[in-house]
N, C-alpha and C positions, 0 to 999 in steps of 0.2 A: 504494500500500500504506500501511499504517498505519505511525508512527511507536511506536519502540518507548518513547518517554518515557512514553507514555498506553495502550500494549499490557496484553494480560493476562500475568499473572508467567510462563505457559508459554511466552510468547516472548520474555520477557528476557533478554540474551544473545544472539542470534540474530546468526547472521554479519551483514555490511553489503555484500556482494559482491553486483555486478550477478548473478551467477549463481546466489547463494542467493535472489536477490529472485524472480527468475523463476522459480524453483523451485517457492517460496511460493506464488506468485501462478498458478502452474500447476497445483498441487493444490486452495486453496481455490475458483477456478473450475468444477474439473471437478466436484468436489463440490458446489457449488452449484448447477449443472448437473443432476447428478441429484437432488437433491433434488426440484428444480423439474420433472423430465420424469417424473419417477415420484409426485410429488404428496407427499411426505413429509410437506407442513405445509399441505395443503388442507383446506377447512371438511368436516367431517364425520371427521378423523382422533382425534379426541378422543371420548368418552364420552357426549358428544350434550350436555353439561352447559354452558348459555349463558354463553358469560362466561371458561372456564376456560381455565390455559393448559396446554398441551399437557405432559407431564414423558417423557423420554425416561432410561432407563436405557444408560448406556453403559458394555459390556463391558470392560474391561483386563486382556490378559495379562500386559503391561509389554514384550512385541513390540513393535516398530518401528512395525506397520500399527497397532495400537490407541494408541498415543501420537499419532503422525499423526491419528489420526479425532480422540482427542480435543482437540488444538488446535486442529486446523481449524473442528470445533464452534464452540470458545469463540471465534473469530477473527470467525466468519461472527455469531455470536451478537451479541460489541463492536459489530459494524459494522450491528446492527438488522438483520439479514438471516434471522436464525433467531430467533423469536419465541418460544421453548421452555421450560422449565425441565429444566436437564442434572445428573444425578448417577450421576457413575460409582461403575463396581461391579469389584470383582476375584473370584473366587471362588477359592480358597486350598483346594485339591483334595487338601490333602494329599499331595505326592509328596515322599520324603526329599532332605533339599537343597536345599530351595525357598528362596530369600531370603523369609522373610515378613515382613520390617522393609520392601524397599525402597520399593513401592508405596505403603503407608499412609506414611509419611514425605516420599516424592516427593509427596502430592496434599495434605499436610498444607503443606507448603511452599510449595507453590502456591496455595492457597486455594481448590481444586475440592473441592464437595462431595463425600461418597464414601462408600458401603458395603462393608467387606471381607466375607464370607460365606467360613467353612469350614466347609468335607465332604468327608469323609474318603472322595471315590471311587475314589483312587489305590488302596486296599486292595479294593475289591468288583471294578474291572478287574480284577487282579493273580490275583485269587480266580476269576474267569471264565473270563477268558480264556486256552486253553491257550497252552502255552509255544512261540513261534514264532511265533504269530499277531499282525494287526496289533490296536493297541489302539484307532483312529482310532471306527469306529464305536458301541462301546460307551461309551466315554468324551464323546463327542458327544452321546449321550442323556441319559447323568444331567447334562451340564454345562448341556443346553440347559431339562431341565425344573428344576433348581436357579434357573435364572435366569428361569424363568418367575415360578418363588414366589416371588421375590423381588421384581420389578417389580408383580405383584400387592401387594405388602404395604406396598408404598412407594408404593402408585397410581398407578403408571407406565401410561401409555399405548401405548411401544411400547420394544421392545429393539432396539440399534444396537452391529451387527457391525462388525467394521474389515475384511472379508472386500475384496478389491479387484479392478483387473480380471483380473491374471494367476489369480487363485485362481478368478475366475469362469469363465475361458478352461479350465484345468483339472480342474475338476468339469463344464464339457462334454464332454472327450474321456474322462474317465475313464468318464462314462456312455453313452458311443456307444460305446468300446473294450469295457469289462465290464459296462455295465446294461443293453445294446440299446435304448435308448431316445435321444431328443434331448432333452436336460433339466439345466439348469445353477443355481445357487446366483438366484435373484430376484434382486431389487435390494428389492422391497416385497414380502411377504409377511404374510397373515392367519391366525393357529394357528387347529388344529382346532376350539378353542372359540370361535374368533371376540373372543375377551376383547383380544388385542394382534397389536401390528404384529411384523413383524422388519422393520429397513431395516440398507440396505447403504449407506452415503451415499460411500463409498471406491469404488464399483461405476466409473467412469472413468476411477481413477486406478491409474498404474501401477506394481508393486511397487516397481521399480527407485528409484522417486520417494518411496516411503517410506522406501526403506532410505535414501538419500539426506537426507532432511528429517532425520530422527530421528538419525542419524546429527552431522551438523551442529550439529543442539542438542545435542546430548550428553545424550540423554536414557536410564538408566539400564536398559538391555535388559536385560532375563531370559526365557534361552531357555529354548524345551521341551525337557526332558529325558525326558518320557515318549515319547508318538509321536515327535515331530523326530531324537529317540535310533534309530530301529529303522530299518532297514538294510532294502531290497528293495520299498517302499512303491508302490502302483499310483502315489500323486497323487508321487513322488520320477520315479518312472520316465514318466508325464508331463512332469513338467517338464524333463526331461531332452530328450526331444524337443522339444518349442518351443523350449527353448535353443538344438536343431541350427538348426530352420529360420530361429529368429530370425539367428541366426549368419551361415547362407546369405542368407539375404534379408529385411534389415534391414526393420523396417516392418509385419514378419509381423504379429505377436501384434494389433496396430491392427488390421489388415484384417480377420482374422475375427473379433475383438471385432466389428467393423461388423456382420457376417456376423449378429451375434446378431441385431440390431439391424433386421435387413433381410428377416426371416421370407419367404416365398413358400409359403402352403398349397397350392395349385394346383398346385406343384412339385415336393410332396415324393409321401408316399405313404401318409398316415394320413385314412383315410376318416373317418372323428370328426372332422377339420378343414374337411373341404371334399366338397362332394356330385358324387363324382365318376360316382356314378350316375345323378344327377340331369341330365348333360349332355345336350343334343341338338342335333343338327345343327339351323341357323335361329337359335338362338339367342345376342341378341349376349352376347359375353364381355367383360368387363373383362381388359385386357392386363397380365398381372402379370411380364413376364417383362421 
């Protein structure tokens, strides 16, 4: 690992315990990881423009998991590994009580560049959504196309979630429980216009390890008070169940994370994936099983 004399100012400070090292050194891997398995900084992610280098807008709620992304970033970046230009962004959504000092102060002290953006979407949820209901998906929309315009306008190439695996493991049951479908948070994604990326570069690391990392530094959390606030939540009552199984049989959450990982079309039951009409006896089969 790097030494902190010559680190970025995000990791100043930093415990010196054999177990915060590993820690470290177990997030920045897996993240580099997938970067590398999902192509995150391969030729052709950029604008097609010869020469240029790639600028990445990175999300900040001031959550644990986006603190996490963005050191590991700058970590992976010091060490010539991320070839990038990074400037995170917060968008300041207007909900009453928000710390709007901590963030821009936290990255001014740091030295990361950084966009605040506010819009006022606390008030259009509040005005939509009746009373009882969750606020998770409507607030998702206007957050995610705010931050479209914005990497637009700063000629960002692509936007980076701090979204990780436990969140990825539960946006899969939530949509096999209530969307009937098999389908979970990417790790890469291309928007409908095709103009930017979404990456997930948190996509094999695991909550527990951000809460842990972030934690440790003493990095400045500010939680959600909007959604994280509401009580009876499908992705709360997900998690709640992989909390039992993990509980019962340590090791869970790993093994079907693999599971993502480990697809069998031939096995499942979505004809769109595999021609299962097309079979006939004679012919040979590749063994998927």
């Amino acid at each position: 690992m790097l030494d902190d004399a010559e680190i970025h100012p995000l990791f100043h400070g930093a415990p010196s315990t054999t177990e915060f090292k590993k820690l470290r050194k177990r997030i920045v891997r897996a993240t580099r990881e997938a970067i590398e398995q999902y192509g995150m900084i391969a030729p052709g992610n950029g604008d097609g423009q010869a020469g240029k280098t790639p600028k990445w807008l990175v999300c900040l709620s001031g959550g644990k998991d986006s603190y996490t992304l963005l050191a590991v970033l700058y970590e992976l970046k010091w060490r010539g590994l991320l070839p990038v230009e990074l400037l995170a962004c917060n968008l300041d959504q207007g909900q009453p009580g928000f710390p709007a000092t901590v963030l821009p102060e936290f990255l001014e002290k740091m030295g990361v560049p950084h966009r605040i953006e506010y819009q006022d979407t606390y008030s259009i949820v509040m005005d939509k959504i009746p009373q009882g209901r969750t606020f998770c998906a409507l607030c998702s929309r206007l957050r995610r196309g705010n931050l479209y315009r914005v990497a637009r306008e700063e000629g960002c190439d692509a936007i980076i979630l701090g979204h990780h695996r436990d969140d990825i493991l539960e946006t899969f049951f939530m949509n096999l429980f209530h969307g009937g479908r098999l389908a979970t948070m990417p790790p890469k994604l291309l928007n409908e216009e095709g103009d930017l990326f979404v990456y997930r570069p948190l996509a094999h690391v695991a909550e527990a390890d951000c809460e842990k990392f972030a934690k440790a530094m003493n990095y400045p959390i500010i939680p959600c008070d909007l959604c994280g606030s509401q009580d009876g939540l499908q992705r709360q009552q997900v998690k709640q169940i992989l909390d039992g199984w993990e509980k019962n049989s340590p090791g869970r959450r790993q093994v079907m994370f693999r599971a993502l990982m480990n697809a069998r079309p031939s096995h499942l039951l979505d004809p769109k994936l595999f021609d299962f009409a097309g079979l006939a006896l004679g012919s040979p089969q590749k063994r998927q099983d």
